[in-house]
LOMI-31676 format. One record per residue (C-alpha): residue number from 1; residue in one letter; z, y, x. Coordinates in pm, 1 decimal. Each point is the difference from the previous one (the first is absolute). Layout:
N
+-----+------+----------+----------+----------+
: seq : type :       up :    north :     east :
+-----+------+----------+----------+----------+
: NUM :    a :        Z :        Y :        X :
...
+-----+------+----------+----------+----------+
//
This chain:
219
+-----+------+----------+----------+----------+
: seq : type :       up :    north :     east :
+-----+------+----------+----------+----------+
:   1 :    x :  -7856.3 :  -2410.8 : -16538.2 :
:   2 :    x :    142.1 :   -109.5 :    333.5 :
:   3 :    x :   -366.3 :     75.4 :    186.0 :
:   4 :    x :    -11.1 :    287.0 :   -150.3 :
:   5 :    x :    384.6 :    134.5 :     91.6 :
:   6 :    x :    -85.4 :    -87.5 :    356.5 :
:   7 :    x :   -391.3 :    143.0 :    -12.3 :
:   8 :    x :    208.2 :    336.8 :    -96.2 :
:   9 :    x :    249.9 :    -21.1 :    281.2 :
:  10 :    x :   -251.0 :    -20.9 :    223.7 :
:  11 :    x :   -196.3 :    275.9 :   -129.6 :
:  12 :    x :    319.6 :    243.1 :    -12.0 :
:  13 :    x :    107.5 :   -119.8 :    357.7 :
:  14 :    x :   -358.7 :    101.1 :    133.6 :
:  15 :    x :     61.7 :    325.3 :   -148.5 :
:  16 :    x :    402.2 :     49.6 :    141.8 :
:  17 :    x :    -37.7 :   -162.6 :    365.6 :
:  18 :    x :    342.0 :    122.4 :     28.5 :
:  19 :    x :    160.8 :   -206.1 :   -206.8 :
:  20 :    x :   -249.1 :   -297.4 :     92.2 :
:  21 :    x :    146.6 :   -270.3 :    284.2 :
:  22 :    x :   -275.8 :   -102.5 :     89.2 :
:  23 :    x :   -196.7 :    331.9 :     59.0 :
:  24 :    x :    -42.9 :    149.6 :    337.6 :
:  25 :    x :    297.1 :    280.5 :     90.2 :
:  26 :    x :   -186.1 :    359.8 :     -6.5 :
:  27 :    x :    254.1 :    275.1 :     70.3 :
:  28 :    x :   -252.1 :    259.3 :   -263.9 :
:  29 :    x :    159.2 :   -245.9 :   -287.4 :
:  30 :    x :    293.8 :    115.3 :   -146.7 :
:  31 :    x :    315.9 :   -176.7 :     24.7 :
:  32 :    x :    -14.9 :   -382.4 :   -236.7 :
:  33 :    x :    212.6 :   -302.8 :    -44.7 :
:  34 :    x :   -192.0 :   -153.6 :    312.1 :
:  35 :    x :     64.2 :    306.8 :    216.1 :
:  36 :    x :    304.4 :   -114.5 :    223.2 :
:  37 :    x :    -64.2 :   -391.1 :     23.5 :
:  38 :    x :   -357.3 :    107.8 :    178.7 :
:  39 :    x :    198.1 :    269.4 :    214.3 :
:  40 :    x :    243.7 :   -330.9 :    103.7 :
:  41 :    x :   -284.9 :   -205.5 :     40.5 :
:  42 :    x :    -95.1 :    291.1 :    287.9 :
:  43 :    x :    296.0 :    -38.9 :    196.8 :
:  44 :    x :   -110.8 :   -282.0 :    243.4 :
:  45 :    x :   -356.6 :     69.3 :    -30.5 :
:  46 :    x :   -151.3 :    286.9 :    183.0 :
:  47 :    x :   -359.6 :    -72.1 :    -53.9 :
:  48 :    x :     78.7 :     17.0 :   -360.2 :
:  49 :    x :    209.6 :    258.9 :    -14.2 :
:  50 :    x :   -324.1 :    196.1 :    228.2 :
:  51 :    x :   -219.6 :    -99.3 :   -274.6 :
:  52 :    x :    197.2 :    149.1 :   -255.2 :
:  53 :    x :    -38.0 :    333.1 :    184.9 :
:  54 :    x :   -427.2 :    -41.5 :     50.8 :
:  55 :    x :    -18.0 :   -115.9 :   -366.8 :
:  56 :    x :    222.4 :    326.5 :    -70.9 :
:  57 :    x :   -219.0 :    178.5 :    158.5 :
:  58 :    x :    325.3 :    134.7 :    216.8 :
:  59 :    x :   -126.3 :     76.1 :    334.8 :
:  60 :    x :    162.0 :   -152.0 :    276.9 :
:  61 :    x :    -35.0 :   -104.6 :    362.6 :
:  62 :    x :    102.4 :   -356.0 :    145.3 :
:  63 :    x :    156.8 :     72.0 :    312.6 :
:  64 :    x :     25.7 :   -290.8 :    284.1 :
:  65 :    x :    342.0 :   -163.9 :     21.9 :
:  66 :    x :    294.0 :    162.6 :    237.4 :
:  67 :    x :    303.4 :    -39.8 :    176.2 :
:  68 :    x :    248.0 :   -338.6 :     72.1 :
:  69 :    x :    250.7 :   -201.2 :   -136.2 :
:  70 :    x :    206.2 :    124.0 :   -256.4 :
:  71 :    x :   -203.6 :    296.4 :    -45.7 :
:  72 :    x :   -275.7 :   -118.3 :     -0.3 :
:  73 :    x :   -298.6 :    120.8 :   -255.5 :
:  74 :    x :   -294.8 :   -228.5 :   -128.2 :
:  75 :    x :    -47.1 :    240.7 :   -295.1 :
:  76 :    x :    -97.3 :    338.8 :    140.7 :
:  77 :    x :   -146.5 :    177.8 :   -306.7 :
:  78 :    x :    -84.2 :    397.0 :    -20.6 :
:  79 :    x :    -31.8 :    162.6 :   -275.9 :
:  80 :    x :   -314.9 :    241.1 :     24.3 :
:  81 :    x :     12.8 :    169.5 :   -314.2 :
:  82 :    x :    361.2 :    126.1 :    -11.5 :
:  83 :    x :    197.2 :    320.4 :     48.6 :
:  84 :    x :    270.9 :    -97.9 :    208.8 :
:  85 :    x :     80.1 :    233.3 :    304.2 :
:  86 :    x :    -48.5 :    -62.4 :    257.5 :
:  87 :    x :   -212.9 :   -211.2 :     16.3 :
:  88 :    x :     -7.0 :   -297.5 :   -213.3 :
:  89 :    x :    170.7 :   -281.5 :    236.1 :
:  90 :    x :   -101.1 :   -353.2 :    -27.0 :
:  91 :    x :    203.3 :   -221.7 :   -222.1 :
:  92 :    x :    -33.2 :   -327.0 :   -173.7 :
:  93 :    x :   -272.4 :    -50.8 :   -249.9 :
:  94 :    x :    268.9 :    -48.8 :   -280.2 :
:  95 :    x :    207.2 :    311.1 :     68.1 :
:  96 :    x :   -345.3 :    205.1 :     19.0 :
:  97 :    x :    -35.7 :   -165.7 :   -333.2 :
:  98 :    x :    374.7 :    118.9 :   -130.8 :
:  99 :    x :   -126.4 :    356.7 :    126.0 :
: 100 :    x :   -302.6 :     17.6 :   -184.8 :
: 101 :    x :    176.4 :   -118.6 :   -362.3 :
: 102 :    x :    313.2 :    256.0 :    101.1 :
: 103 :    x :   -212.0 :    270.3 :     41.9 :
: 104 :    x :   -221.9 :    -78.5 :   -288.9 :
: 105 :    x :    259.8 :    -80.2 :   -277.0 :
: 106 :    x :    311.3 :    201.6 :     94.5 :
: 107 :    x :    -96.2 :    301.2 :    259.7 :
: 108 :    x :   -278.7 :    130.1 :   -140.7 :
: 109 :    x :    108.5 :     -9.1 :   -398.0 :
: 110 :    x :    350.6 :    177.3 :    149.5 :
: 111 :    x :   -130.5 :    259.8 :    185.5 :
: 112 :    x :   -204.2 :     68.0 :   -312.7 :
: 113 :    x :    255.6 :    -37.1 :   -255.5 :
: 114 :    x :    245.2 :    231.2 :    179.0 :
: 115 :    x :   -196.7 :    250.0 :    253.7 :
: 116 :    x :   -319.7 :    -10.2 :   -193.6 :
: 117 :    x :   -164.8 :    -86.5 :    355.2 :
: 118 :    x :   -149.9 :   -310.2 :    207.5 :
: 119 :    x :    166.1 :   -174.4 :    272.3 :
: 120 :    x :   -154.8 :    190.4 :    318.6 :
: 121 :    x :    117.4 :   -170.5 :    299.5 :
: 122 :    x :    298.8 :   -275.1 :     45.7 :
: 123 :    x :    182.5 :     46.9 :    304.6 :
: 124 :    x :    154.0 :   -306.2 :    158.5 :
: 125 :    x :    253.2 :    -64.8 :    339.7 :
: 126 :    x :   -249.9 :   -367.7 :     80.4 :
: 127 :    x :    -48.5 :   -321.7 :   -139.9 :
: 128 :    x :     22.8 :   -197.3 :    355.2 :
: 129 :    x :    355.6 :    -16.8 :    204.4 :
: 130 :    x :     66.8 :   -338.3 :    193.2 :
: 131 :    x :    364.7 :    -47.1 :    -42.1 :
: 132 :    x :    269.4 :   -140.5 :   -240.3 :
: 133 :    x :    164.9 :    159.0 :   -267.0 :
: 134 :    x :    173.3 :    341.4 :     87.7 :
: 135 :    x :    -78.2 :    -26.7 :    296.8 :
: 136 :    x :    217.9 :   -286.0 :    113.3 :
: 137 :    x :     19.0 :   -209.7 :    266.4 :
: 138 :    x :     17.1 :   -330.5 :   -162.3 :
: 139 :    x :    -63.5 :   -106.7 :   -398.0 :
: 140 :    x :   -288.0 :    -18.8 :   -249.0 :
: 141 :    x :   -312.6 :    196.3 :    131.9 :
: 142 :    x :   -148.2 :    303.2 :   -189.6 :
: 143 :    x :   -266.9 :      1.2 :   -196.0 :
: 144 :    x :   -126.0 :    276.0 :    194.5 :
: 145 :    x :    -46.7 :   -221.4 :    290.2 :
: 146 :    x :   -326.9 :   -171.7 :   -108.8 :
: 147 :    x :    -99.7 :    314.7 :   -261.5 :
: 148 :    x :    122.3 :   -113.9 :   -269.0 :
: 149 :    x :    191.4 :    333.0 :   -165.5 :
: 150 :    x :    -73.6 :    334.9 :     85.2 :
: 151 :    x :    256.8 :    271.8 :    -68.8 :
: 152 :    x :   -121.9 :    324.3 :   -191.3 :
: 153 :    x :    188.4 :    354.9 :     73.7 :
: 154 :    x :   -188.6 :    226.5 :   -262.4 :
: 155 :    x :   -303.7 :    139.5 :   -172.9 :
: 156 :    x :   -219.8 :    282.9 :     -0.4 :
: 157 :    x :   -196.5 :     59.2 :   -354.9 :
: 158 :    x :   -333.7 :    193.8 :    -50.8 :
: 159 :    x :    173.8 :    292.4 :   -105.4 :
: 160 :    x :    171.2 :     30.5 :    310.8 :
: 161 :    x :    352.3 :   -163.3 :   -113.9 :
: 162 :    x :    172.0 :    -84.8 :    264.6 :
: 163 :    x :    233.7 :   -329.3 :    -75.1 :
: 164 :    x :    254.8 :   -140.8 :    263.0 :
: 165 :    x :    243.6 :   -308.0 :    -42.3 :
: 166 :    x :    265.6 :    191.1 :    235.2 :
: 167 :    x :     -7.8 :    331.5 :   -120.2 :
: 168 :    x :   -112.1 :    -71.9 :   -382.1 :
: 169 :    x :    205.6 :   -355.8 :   -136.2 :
: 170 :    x :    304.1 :    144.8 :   -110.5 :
: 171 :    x :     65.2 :    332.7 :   -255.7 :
: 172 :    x :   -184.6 :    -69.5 :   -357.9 :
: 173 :    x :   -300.9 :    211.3 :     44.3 :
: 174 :    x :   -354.0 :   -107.2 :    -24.8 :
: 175 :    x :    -64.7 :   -136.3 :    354.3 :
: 176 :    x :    328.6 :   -206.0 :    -49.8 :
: 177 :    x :   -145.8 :   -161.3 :   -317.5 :
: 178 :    x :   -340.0 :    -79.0 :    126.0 :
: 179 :    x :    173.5 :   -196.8 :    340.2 :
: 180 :    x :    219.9 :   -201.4 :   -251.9 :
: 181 :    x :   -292.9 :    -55.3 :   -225.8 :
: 182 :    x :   -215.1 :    -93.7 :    272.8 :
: 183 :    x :    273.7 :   -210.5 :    140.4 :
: 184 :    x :     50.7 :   -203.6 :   -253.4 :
: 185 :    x :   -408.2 :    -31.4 :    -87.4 :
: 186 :    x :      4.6 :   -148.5 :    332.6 :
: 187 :    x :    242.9 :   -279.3 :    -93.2 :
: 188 :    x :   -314.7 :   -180.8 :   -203.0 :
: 189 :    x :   -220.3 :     33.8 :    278.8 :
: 190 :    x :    194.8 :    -91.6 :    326.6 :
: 191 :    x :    235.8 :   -292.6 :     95.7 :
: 192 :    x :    263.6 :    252.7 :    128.0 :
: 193 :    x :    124.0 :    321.5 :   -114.6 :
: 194 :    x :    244.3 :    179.0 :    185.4 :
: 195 :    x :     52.6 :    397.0 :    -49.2 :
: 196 :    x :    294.0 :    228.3 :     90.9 :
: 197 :    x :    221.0 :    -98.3 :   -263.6 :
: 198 :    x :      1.2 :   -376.1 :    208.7 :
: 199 :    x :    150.2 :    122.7 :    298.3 :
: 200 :    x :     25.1 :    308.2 :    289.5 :
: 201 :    x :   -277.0 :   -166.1 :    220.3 :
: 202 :    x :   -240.8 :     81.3 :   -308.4 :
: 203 :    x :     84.5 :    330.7 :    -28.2 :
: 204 :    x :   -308.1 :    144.4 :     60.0 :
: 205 :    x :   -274.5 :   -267.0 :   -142.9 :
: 206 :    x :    -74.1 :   -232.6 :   -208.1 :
: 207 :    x :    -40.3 :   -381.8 :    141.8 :
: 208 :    x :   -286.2 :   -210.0 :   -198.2 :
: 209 :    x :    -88.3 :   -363.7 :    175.1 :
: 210 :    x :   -141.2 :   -278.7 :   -164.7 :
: 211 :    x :    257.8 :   -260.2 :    145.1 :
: 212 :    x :    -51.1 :   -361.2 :   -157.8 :
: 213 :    x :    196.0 :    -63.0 :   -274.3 :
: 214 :    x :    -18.6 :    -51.4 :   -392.1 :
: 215 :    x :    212.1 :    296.6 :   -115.7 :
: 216 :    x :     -9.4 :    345.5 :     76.1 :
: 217 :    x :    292.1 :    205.4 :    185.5 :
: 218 :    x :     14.0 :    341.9 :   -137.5 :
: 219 :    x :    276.3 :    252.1 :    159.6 :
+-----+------+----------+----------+----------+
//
């Protein structure tokens, strides 16, 4: 009986990688129980976290490292497949990953749900900016400075929709919804959150980095 149980967990993992530990991560699997330890497993690994992208058949390019010190970037990943504008800006491998999930899972089923259109083009204000947070002389460096976050301003759907986190976030109309759905969608993609309602210096986009830590900050 015991054989048997585990000849039948076997055979159902093989057919639900996603839920399987031991299976290789493919982004074209929905999301399983095994999901986010394999995405953690990614965070010090950049080969790996490349390989998840060829196996996903995501395509990408591997750009040579850059800059010095502090700001310094070993992981110089572009996405080539992607409608940001302009163009897509290289990032690390894991936040190209966060993209890719965020824009499957949450963008494209809200645009859908409440415009009845695809996403068209994301428009973002850069992913790269050596300096600390806010802009300060002194204190914890940004994620920005080694690509780590990128901060999106708004949205342009197939139909022409035109979606922007300064003009659009407040009021209770449709474009408001989407942002806050969106927003929040984010939250189970990305390390870090943080949308108008966190403070004035977001006023006018959203801020999505994959910092390192075990729980999410969503605001």
């Amino acid at each position: 009986m015991l054989l048997a149980l585990l000849v039948g967990g076997r055979t159902w993992l093989a057919a639900h990688p996603q839920h399987d530990p031991w299976a290789p991560l493919d982004l074209r699997h929905p999301e399983g129980w095994a999901t986010e330890a394999k995405l953690l497993a990614l965070r010090s690994d950049t080969a790996a976290c490349r390989a998840v992208l060829e196996r996903s058949e995501i395509g990408f390019a591997a750009l040579a490292p850059a800059g010095e010190g502090d700001c310094r970037r070993e992981d110089r990943t572009r996405l080539t497949d992607y409608p940001l504008s302009p163009a897509t800006p290289p990032m690390t491998c894991l936040s190209a990953v966060a993209l890719k999930r965020w824009k499957r899972d949450v963008l494209e089923s809200a645009a859908q749900d409440i415009f009845g259109s695809k996403v068209e083009q994301i428009e973002h204000l850069g992913a790269y900016s050596c300096r600390r947070l806010y802009g300060r002389n002194d204190g914890p460096w940004s994620e920005h400075a080694t690509a780590n976050a990128i901060d999106i301003a708004g949205f342009v759907l197939a139909d022409g929709t035109r979606i922007s986190v300064l003009r659009d976030w407040q009021g209770e109309g449709d474009k408001a919804r989407f942002l806050r759905e969106i927003r929040d969608g984010a939250c189970g993609a990305f390390a870090t959150v943080l949308s108008p309602d966190y403070n004035a210096a977001h006023r006018d986009h959203l801020h999505l980095d994959m910092t390192a830590r075990w729980s999410s900050v969503c605001r």
